[in-house]
Z-matrix of the N, CA and C atoms (Angstrom, degrees):
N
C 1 1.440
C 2 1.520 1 108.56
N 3 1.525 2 113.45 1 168.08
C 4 1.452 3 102.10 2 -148.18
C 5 1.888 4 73.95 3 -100.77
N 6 1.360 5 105.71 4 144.00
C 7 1.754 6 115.15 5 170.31
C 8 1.931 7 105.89 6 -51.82
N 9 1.196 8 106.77 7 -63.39
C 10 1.050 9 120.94 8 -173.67
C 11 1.415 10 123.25 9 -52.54
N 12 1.573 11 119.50 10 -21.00
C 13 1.549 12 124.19 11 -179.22
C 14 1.323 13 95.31 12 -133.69
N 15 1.267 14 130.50 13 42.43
C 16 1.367 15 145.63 14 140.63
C 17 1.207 16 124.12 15 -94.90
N 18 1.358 17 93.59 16 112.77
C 19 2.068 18 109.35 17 -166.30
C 20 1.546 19 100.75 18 -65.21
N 21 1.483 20 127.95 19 -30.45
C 22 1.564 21 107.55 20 -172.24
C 23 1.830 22 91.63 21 -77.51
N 24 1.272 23 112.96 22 -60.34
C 25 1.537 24 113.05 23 -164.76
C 26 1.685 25 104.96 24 -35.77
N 27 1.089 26 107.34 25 -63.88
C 28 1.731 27 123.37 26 -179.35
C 29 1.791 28 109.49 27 -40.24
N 30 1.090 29 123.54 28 -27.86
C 31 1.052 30 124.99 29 -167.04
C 32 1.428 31 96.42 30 -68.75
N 33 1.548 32 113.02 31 148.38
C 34 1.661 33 120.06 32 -160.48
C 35 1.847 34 87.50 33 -101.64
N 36 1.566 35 101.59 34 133.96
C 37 1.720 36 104.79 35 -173.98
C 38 1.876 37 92.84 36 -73.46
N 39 1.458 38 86.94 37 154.91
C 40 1.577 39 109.30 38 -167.22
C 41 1.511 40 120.69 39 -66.76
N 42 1.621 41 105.44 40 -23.43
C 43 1.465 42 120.46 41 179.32
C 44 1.938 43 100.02 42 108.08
N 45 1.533 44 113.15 43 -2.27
C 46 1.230 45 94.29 44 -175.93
C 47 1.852 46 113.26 45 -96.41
N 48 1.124 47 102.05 46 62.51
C 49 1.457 48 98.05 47 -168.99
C 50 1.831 49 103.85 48 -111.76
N 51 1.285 50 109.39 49 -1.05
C 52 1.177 51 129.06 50 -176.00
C 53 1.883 52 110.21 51 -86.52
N 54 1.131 53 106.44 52 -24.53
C 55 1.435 54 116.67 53 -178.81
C 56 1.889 55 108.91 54 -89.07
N 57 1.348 56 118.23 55 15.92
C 58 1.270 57 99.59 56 173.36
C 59 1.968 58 93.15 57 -116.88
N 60 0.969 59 125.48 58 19.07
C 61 1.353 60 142.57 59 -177.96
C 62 1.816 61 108.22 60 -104.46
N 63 1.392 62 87.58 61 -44.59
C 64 1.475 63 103.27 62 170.90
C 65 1.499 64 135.39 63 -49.58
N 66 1.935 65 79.00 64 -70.85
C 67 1.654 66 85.26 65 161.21
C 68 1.023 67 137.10 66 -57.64
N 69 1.677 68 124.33 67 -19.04
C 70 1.238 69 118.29 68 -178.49
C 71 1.363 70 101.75 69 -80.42
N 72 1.214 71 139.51 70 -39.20
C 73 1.468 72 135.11 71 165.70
C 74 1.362 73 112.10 72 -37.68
N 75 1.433 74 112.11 73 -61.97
C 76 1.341 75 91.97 74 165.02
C 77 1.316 76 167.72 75 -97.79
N 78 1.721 77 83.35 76 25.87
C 79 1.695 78 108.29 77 175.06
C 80 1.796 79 95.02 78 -77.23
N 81 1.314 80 110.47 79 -43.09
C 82 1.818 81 119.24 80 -177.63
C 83 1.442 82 105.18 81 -52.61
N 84 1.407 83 111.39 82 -47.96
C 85 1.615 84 110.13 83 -172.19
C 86 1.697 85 111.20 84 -72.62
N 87 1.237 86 110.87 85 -34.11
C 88 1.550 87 106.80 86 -171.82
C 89 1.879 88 103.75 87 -85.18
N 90 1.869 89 109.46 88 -9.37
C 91 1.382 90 79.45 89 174.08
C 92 2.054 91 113.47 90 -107.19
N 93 1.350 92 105.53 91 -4.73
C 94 1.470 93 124.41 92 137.79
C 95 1.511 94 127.88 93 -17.99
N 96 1.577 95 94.03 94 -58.91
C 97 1.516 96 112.02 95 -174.96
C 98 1.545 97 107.65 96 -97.48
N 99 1.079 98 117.20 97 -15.28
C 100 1.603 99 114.97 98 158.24
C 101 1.725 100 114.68 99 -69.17
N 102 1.401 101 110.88 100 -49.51
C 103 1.653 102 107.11 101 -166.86
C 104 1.481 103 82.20 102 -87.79
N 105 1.213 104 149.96 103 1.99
C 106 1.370 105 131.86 104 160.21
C 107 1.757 106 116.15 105 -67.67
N 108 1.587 107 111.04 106 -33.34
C 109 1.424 108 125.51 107 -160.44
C 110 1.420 109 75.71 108 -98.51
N 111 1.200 110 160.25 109 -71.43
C 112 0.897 111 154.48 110 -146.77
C 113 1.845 112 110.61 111 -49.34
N 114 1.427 113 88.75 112 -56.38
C 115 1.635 114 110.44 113 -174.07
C 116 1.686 115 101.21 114 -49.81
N 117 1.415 116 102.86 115 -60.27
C 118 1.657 117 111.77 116 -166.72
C 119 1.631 118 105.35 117 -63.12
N 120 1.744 119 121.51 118 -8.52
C 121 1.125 120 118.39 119 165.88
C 122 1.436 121 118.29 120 -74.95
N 123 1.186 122 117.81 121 -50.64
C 124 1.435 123 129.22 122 177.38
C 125 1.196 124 128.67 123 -44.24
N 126 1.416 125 115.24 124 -63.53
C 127 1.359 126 126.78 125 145.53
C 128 1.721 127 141.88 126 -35.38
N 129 1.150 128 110.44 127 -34.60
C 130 1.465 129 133.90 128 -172.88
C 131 1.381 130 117.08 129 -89.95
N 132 1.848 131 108.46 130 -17.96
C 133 1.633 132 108.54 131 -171.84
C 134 1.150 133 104.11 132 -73.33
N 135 0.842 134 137.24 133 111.83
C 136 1.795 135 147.30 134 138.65
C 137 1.607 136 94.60 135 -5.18
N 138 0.829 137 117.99 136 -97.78
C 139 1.810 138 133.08 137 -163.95
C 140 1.795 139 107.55 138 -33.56
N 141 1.214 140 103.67 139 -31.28
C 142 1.766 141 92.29 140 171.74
C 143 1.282 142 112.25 141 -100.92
N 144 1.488 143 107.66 142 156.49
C 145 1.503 144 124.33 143 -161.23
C 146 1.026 145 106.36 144 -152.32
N 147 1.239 146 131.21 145 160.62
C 148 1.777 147 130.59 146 176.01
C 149 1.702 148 94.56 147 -121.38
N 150 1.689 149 114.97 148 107.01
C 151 1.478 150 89.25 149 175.52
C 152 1.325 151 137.85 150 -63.19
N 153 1.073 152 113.46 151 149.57
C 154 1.722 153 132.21 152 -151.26
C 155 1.573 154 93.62 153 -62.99
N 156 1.820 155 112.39 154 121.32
C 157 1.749 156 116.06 155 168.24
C 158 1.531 157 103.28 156 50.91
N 159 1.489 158 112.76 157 49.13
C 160 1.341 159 100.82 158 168.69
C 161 1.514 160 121.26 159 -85.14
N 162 1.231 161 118.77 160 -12.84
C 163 1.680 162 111.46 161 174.79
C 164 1.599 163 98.32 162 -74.45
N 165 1.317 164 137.55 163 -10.96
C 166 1.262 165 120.52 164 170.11
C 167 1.459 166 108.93 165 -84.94
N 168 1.310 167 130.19 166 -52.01
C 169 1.331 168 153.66 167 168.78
C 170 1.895 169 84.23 168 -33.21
N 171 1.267 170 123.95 169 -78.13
C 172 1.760 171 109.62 170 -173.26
C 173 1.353 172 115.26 171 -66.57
N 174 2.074 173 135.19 172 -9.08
C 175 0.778 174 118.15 173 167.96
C 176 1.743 175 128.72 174 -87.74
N 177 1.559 176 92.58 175 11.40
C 178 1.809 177 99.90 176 -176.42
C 179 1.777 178 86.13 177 -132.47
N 180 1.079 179 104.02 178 43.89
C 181 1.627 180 99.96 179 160.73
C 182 1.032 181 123.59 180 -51.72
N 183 1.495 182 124.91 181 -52.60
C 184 1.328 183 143.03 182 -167.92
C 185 1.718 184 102.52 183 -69.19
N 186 1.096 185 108.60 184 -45.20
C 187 1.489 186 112.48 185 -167.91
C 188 1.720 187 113.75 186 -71.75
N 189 1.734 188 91.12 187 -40.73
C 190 1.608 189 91.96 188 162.38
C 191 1.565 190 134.23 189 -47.66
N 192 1.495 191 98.24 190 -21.72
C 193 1.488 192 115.12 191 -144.78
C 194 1.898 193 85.18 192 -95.97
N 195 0.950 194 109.47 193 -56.33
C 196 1.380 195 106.69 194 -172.93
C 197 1.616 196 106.47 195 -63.72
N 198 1.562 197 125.95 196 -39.22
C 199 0.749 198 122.33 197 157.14
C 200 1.907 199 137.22 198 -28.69
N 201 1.337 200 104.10 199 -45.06
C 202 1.317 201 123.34 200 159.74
C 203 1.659 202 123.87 201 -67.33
N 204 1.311 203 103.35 202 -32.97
C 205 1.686 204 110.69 203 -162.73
C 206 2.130 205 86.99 204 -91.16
N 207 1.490 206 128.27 205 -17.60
C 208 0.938 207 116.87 206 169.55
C 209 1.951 208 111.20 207 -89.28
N 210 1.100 209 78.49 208 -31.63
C 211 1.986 210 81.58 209 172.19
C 212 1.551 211 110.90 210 -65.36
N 213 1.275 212 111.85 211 -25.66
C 214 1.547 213 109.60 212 -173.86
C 215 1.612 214 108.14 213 -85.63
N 216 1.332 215 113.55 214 -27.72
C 217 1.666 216 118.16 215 172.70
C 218 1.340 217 103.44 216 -70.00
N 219 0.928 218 142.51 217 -10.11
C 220 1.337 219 132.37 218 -157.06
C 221 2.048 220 84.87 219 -94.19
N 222 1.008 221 124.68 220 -26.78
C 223 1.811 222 129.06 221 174.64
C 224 1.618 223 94.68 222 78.32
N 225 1.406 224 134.88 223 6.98
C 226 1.273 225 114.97 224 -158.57
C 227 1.857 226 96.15 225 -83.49
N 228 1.481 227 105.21 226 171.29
C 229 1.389 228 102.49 227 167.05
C 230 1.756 229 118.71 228 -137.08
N 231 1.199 230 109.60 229 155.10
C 232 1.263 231 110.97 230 -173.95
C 233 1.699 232 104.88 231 -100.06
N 234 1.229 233 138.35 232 116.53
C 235 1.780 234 138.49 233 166.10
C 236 1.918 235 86.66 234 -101.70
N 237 1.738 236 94.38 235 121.57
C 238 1.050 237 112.67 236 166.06
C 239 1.812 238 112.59 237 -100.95
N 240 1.351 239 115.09 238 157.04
C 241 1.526 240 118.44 239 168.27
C 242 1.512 241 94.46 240 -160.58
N 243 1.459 242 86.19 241 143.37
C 244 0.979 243 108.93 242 -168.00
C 245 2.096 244 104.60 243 -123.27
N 246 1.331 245 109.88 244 134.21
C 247 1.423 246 112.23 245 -173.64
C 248 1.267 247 96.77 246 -133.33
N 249 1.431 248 114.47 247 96.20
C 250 1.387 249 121.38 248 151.23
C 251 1.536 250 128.70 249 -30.45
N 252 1.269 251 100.30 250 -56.09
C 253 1.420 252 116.73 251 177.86
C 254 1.258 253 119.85 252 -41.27
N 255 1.403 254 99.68 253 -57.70
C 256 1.455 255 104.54 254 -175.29
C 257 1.478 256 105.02 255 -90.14
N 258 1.015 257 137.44 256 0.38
C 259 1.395 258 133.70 257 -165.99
C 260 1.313 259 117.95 258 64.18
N 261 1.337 260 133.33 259 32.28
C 262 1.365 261 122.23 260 -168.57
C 263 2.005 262 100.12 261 -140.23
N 264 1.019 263 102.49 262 148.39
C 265 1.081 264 124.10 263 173.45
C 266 1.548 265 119.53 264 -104.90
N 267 1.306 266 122.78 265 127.93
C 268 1.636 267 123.83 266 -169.37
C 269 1.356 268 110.77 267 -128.78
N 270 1.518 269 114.73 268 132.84
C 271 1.750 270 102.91 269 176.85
C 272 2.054 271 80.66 270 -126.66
N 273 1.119 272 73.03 271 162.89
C 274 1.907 273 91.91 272 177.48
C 275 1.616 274 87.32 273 -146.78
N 276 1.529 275 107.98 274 122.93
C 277 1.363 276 133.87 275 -177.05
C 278 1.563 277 115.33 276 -107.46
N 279 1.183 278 99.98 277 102.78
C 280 2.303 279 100.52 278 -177.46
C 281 1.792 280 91.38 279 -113.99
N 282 1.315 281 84.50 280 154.29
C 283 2.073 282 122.42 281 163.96
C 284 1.515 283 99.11 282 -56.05
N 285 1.042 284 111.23 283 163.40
C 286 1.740 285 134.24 284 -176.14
C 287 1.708 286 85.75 285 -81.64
N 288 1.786 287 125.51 286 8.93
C 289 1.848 288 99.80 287 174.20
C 290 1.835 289 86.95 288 -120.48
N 291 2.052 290 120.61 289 4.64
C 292 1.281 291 91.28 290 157.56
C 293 2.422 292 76.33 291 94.62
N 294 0.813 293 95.22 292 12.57
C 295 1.553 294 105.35 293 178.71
C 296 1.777 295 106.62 294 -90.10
N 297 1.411 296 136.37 295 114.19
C 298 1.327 297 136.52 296 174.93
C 299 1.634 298 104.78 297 -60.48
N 300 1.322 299 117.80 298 123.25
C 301 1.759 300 146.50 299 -167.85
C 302 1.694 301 80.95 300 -89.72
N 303 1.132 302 87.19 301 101.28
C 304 2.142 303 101.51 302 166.49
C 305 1.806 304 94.90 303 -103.82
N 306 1.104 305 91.85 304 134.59
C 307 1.685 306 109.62 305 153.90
C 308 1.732 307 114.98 306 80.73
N 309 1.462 308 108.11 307 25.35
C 310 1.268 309 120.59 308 167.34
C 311 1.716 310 114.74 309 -83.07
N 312 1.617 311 86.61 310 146.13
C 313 2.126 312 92.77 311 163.98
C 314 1.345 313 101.13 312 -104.16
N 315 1.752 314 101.25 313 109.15
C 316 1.641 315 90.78 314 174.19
C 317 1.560 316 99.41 315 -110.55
N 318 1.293 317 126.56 316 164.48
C 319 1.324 318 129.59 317 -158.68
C 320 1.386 319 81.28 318 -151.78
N 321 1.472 320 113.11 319 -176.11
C 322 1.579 321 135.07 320 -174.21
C 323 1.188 322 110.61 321 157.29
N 324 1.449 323 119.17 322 157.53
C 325 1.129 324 159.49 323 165.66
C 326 1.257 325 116.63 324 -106.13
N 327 1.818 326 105.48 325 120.04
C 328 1.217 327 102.73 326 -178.40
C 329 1.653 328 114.96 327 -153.15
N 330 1.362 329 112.64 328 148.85
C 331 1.530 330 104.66 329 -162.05
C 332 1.804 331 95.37 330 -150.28
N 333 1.603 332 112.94 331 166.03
C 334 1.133 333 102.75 332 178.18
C 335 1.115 334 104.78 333 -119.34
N 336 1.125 335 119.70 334 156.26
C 337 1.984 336 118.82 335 -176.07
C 338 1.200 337 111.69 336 -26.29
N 339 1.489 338 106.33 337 -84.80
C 340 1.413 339 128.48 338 -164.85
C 341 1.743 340 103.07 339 -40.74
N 342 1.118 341 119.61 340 -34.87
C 343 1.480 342 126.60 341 -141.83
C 344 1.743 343 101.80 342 -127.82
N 345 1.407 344 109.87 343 30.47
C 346 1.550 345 117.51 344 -176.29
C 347 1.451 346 109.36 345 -41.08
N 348 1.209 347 112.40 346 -64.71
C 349 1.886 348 115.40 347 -153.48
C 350 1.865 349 88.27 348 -75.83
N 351 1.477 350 138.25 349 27.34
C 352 1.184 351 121.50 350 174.94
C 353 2.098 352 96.27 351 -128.40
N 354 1.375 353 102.64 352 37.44
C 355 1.489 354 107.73 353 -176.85
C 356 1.922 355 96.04 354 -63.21
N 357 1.580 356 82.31 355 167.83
C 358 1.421 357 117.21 356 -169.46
C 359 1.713 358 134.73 357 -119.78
N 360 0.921 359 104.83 358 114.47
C 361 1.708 360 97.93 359 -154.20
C 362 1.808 361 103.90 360 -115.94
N 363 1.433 362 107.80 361 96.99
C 364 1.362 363 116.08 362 -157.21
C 365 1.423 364 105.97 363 -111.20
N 366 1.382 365 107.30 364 158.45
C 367 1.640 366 117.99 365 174.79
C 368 1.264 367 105.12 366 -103.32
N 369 1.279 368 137.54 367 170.52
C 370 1.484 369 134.25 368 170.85
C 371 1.114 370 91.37 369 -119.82
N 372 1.557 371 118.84 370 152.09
C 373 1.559 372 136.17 371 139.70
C 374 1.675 373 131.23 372 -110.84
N 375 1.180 374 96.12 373 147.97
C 376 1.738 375 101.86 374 -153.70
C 377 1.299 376 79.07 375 -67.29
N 378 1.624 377 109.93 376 143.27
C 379 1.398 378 118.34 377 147.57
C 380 1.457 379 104.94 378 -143.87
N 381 1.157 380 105.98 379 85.13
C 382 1.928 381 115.44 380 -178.62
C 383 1.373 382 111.21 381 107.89
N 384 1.512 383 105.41 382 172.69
C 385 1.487 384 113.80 383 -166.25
C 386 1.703 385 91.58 384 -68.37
N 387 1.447 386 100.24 385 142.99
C 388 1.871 387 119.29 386 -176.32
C 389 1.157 388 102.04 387 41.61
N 390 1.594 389 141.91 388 -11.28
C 391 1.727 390 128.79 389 -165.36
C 392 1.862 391 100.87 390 -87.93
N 393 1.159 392 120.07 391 133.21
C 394 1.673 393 141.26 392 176.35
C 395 1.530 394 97.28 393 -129.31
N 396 1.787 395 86.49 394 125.93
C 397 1.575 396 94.84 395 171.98
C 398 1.718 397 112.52 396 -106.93
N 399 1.199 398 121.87 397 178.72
C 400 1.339 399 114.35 398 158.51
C 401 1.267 400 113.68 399 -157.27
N 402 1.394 401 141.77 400 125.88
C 403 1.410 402 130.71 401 160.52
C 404 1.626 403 127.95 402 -50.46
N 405 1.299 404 118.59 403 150.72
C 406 1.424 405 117.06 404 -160.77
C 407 1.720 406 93.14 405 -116.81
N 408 1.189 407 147.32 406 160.86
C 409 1.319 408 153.96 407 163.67
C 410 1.672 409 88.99 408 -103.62
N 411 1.421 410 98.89 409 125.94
C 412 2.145 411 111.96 410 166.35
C 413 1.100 412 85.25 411 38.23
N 414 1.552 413 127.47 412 86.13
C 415 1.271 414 129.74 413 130.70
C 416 1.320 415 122.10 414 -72.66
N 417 1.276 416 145.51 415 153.53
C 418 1.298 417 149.45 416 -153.77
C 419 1.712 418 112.06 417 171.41
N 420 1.631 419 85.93 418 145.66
C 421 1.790 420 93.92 419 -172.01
C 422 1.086 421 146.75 420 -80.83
N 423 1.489 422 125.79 421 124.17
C 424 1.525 423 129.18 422 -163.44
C 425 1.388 424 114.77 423 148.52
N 426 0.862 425 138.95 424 -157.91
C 427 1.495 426 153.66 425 -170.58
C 428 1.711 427 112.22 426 -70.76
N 429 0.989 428 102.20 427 115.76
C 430 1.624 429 108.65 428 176.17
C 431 1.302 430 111.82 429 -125.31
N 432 0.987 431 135.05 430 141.90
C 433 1.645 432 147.03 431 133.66
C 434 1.270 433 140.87 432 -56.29
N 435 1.121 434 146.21 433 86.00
C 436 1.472 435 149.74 434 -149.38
C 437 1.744 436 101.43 435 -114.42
N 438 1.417 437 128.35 436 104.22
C 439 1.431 438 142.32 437 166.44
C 440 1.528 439 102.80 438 -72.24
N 441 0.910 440 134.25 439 67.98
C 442 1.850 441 110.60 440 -171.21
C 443 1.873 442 86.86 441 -97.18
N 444 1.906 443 90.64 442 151.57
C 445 1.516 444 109.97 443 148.24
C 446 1.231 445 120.10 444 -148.31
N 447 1.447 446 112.18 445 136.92
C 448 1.618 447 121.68 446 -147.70
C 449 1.921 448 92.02 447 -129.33
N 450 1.504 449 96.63 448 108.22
C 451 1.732 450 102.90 449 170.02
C 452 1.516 451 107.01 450 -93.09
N 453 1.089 452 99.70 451 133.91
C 454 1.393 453 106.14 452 156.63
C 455 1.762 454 125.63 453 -150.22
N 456 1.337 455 120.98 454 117.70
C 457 1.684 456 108.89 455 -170.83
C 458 1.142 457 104.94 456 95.77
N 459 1.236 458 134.94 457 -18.65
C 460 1.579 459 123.22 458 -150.36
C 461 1.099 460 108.15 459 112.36
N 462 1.359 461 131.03 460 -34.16
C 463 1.753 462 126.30 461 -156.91
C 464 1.564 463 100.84 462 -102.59
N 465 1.527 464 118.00 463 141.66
C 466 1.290 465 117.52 464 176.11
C 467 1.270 466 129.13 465 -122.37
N 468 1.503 467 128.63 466 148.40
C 469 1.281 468 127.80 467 -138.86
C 470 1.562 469 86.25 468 -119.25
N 471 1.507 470 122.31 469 112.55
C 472 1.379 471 114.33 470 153.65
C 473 1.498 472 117.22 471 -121.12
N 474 1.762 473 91.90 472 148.26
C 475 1.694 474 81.73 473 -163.51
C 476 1.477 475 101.38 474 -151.25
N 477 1.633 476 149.84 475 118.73
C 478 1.568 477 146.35 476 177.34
C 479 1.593 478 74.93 477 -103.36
N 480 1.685 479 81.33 478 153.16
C 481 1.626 480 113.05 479 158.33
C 482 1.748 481 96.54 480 -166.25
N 483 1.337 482 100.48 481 154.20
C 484 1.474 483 121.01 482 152.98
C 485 1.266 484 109.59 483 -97.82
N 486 1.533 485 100.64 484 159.07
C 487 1.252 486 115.41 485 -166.41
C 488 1.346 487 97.44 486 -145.64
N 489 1.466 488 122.08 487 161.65
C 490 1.552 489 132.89 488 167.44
C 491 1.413 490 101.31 489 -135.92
N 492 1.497 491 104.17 490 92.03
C 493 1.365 492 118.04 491 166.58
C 494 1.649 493 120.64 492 -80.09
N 495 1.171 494 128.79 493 139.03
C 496 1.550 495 140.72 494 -168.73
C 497 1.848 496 103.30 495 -125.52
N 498 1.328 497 97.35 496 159.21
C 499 1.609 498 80.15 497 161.35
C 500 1.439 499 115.56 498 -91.03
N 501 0.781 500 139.55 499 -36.36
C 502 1.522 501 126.03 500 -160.88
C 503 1.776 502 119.08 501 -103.34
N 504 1.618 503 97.98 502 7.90
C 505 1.363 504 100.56 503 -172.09
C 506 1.644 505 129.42 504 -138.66
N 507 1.123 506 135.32 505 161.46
C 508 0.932 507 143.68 506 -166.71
C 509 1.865 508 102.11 507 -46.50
N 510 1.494 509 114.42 508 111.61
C 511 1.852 510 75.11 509 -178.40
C 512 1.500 511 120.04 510 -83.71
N 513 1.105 512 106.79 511 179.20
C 514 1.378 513 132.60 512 171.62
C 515 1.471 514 125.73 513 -68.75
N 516 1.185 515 143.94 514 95.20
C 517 1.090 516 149.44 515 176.85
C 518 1.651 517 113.92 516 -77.57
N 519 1.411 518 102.68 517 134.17
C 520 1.565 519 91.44 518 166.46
C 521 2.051 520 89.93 519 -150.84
N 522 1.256 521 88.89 520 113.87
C 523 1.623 522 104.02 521 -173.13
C 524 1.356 523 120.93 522 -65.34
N 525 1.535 524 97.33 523 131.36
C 526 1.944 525 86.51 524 -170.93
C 527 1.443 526 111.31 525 -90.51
């Protein structure tokens, strides 16, 4: 058939030939703006964390380890409580005979599940025989992690536990 006296060929294009250029722009932009929302998710969760200098932390494994196996001879124990209410966190530190640990620096690290990458790096102050308090910034209820290490004499006290802190109640310990 002749091009020229062919009614489909002849037909003058509509102008929409510009919209398949388009869409591909904006198939690029909407998947742009996905790994963009995606990204700002990843980043933004509270609950993930990268622990702090951990290729050093696995390159003194060994040293940690003995470190622990001398903290564990020492028989002492740490009773943590935790008071929402007040915002404060309390350990009271006794001897393997159950003796209150006067005149220790105990320090810790502490974070709550949900809320990992917003950990907490606290001092204690003596308030009573072996009892160290510490204030918490946005304490809140549920599962926490408490790293404490408590020097005293020379000898050092390392000790993790979880905890299930509440507000109004005794918490819950479950020993790591």
């Amino acid at each position: 058939m002749d091009p020229i006296n062919d009614p489909i060929e002849a037909r003058p294009r509509t102008g929409r030939a510009w919209l398949w250029p388009l869409g591909v722009v904006g198939a690029l932009a909407m998947s742009l703006t996905v790994c963009g929302i995606t990204v700002m998710a990843a980043v933004s969760d509270p609950s993930y964390a990268i622990e702090d200098d951990y290729y050093q932390k696995a390159v003194d494994w060994d040293r940690q380890r003995a470190l622990e196996a001398a903290s564990d001879a020492l028989g002492w124990e740490a009773i943590v409580d935790f008071d929402l209410n007040a915002s404060t966190i309390a350990v009271t530190l006794v001897n393997d005979e159950g003796v209150p640990l006067e005149g220790a620096i105990v320090r810790a690290m502490t974070f709550h599940h949900a809320r990992r990458s917003e950990a907490q790096d606290v001092t204690f102050s003596a308030d009573g025989p072996g009892r160290y308090v510490a204030v918490l910034d946005r304490p809140r209820e549920g599962q926490w992690q408490i790293r404490l290490r408590a020097t005293r004499s020379g000898d050092t006290f390392l000790h993790t536990r979880d905890v299930f802190a509440t507000p109004s109640s005794t918490p819950r310990s479950d020993a790591a």
